[in-house]
N, C-alpha and C positions, 0 to 999 in steps of 0.2 A: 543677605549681602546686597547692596546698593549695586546699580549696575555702573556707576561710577567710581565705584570701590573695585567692580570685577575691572573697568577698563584700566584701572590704575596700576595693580596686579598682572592684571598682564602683559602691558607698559614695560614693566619691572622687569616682569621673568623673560621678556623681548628683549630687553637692553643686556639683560646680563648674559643671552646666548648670545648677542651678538661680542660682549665683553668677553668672553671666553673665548670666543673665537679670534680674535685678534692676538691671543697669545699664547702660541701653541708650541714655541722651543721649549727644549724639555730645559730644567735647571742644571744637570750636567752641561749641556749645550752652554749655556748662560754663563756659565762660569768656565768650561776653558775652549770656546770659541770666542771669546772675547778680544777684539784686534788691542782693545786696553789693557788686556794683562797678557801677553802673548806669554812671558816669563811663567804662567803657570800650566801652559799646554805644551813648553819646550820641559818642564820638569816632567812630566805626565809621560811625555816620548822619550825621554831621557830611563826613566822607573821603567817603562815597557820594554825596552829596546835593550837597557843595558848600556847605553850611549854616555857623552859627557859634553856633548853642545853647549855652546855660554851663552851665543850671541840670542837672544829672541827673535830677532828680526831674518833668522834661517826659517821663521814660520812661514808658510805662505797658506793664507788659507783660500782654500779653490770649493767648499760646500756650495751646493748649486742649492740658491735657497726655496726654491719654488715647488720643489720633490717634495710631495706629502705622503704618509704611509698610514691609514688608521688615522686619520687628521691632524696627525702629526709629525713635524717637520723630522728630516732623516737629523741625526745631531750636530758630525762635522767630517771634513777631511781637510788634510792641508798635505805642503810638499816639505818636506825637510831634505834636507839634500839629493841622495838618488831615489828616494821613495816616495809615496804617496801613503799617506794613513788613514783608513777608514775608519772612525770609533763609534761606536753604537752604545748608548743605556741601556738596559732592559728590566723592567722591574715586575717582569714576568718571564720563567724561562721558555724560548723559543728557540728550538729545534730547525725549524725554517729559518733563518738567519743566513746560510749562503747562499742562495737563492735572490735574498735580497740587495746583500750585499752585491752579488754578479751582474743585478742589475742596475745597480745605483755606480758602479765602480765602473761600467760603460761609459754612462752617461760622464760622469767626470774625466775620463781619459778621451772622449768626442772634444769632450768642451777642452782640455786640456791641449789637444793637436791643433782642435781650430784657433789657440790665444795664442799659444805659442811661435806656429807659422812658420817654424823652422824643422819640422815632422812629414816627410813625403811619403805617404804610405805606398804611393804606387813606384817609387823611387826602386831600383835595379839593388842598388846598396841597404845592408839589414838597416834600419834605424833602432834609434835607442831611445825606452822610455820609464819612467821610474820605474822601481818594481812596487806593488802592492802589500800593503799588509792589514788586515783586517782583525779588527778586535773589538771584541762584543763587553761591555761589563756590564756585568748582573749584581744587581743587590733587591733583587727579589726577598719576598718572607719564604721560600720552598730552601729548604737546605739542600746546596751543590758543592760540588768538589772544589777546590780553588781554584783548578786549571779542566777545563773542558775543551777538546778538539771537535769543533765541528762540522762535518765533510758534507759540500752537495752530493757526493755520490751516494751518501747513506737516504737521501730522498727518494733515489732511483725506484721504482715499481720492480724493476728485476738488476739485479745486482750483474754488473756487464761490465766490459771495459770501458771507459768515454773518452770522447777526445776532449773533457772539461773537463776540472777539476775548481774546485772552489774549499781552501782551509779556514774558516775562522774560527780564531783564539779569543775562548769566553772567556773570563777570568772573574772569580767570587770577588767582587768588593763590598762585601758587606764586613760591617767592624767585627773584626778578629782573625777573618779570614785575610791570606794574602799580605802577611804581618811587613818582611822584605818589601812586595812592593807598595804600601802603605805609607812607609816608614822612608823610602826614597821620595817620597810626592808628597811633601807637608799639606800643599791645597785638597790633594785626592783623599788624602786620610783626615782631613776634616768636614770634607764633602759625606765623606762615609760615617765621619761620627754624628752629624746633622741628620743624616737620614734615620740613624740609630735613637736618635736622641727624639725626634717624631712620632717614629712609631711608637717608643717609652711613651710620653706625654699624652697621644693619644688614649691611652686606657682609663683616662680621666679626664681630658678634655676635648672640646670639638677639633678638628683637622686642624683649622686656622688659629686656635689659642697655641695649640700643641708645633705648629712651625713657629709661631712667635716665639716662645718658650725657648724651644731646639735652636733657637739665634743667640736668645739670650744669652743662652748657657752654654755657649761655643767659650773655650778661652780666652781671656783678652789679648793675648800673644798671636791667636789666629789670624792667618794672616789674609780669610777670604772674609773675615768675621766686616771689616768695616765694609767691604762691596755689599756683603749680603744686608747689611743696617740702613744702608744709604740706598737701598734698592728693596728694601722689604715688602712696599704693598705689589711689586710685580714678581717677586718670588714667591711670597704666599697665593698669588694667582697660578702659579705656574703648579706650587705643590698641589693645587687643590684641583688643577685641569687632567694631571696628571695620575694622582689618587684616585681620581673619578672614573675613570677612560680606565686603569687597571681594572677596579672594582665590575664597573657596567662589562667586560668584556667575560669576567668567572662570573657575571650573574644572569646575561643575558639569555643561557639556553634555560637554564632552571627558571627564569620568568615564563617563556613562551610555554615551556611545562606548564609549569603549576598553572598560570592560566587555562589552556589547554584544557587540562583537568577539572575545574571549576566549572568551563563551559560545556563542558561534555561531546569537547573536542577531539581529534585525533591529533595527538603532538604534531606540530607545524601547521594547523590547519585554525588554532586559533588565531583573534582579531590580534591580541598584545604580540604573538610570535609572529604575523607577519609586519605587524607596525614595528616592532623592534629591528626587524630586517632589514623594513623599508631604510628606517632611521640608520642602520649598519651602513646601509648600501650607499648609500648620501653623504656617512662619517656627519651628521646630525648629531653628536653625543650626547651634547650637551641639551638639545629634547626630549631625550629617552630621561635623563637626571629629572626633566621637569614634571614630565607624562608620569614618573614614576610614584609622584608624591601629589600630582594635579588630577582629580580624576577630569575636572572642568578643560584643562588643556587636552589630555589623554583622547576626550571625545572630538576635540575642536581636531585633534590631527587625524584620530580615524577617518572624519568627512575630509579633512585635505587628501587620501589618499584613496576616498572609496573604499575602506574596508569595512 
């Protein structure tokens, strides 16, 4: 290989970490954080809640967009009437979810006293502020219940009284599960059939044939089908940042193994398990995807880090 073929290549595989990285809302996010469709994130609170809201413009969304968790932005919150809603993706299940939610839900109730301006926390008189509610949806491949309670106390090291408490409500959105509230959120339940319909296509085609496909073959009646057609090549980016960053996270300990092994390592002490760490630590993903297939790259970041 010409060293003007390697500088081209690598050119490439530069431009497209930096491409990835520019786009790190998850596709939930994408479609009901959208201030252009409010109408299908007031259906979404309407399905969870049990509600019956008309106006869309009771949305208000307050997601502080700058919060990254794993390089990836938190998805949304907004206010509807007395509450504040916190929703999460998850397309791996995590157990750690109140924890994060307790922190992220700070932060929005800080920024929420200081915008508002009319909240005196040191004020003699109780003040009043939305209540919380926190919901996690999973449409992970691990088969879950359709409703899971998730409690920060169950993180605790010893099982004690707190003076915290943190509930969030997982709920299965994967197609089949959660029929009722699928079935009240035309958007949600075709978000859920997209997802369905991906994984299907993927058992024969690449990631990106198989979200094109899962578009195609939405209904014509669907009614997120024309945003996601009119917005396709930043959705298939989004599936494909997404898939990635699930995969690299179930594959990452078994990499620094199996290396490990190879080198006649002691697990953690090989060069891949600490460069993967490194890359962890940095939220880098999208160089561990490239390292993983480059051995040319793989060596160029061992010397960026000294290993």
């Amino acid at each position: 290989m010409s060293e003007k073929t390697k500088a081209i290549e690598t050119s490439e595989a530069n431009d497209k970490v930096q491409i990835n990285r520019e786009h790190k809302d998850r596709l939930f996010k994408f479609i009901f954080g959208n201030e252009e469709h409010k109408e299908w994130t007031l259906s979404l609170y309407n399905a969870v809640n049990g509600s019956n809201y008309t106006d869309k413009d009771e949305i208000k969304f307050n997601t502080i967009e700058n919060v990254v968790y794993m390089s990836m932005k938190n998805d949304l919150s907004f206010l509807v009437g007395n509450s504040i809603s916190f929703y999460e993706q998850q397309s791996t299940y995590n157990p750690n979810m109140p924890i994060r939610f307790l922190i992220y839900s700070g932060m929005v109730y800080a920024k929420h006293i200081t915008d508002k301006g009319e909240i005196h926390l040191y004020s003699q008189s109780q003040q009043k502020v939305p209540a919380p509610k926190c919901i996690c949806f999973y449409n992970g491949r691990d088969d879950k219940e359709d409703k899971i309670i998730l409690r920060f106390s169950d993180m605790f090291e010893k099982q004690e009284d707190s003076d915290i408490e943190v509930k969030v409500t997982m709920l299965n959105i994967n197609y089949g599960h959660n029929k009722e509230l699928l079935n009240a959120c035309k958007p949600l339940q075709e978000y859920s059939l997209l997802v369905d319909n991906i994984r299907t296509f993927e058992e024969e085609y690449t990631l990106e044939e198989a979200v094109d496909k899962a578009i195609d073959e939405l209904p014509e009646e669907s009614v997120i089908k024309p945003f996601l057609l009119s917005n396709r090549a930043e959705v298939k980016r989004m599936c494909l940042t997404e898939y990635d960053e699930a995969r690299i996270m179930a594959e990452q300990r078994q990499d620094g193994y199996d290396e490990g092994k190879k080198d006649g390592y002691k697990n953690g002490e090989s060069r891949s398990f600490k460069l993967i760490a490194q890359l962890t630590k940095e939220k880098r993903y999208e160089d561990i995807l490239i390292a993983e297939k480059d051995k040319e790259y793989r060596e160029k970041l061992y010397k960026e880090f000294g290993i």
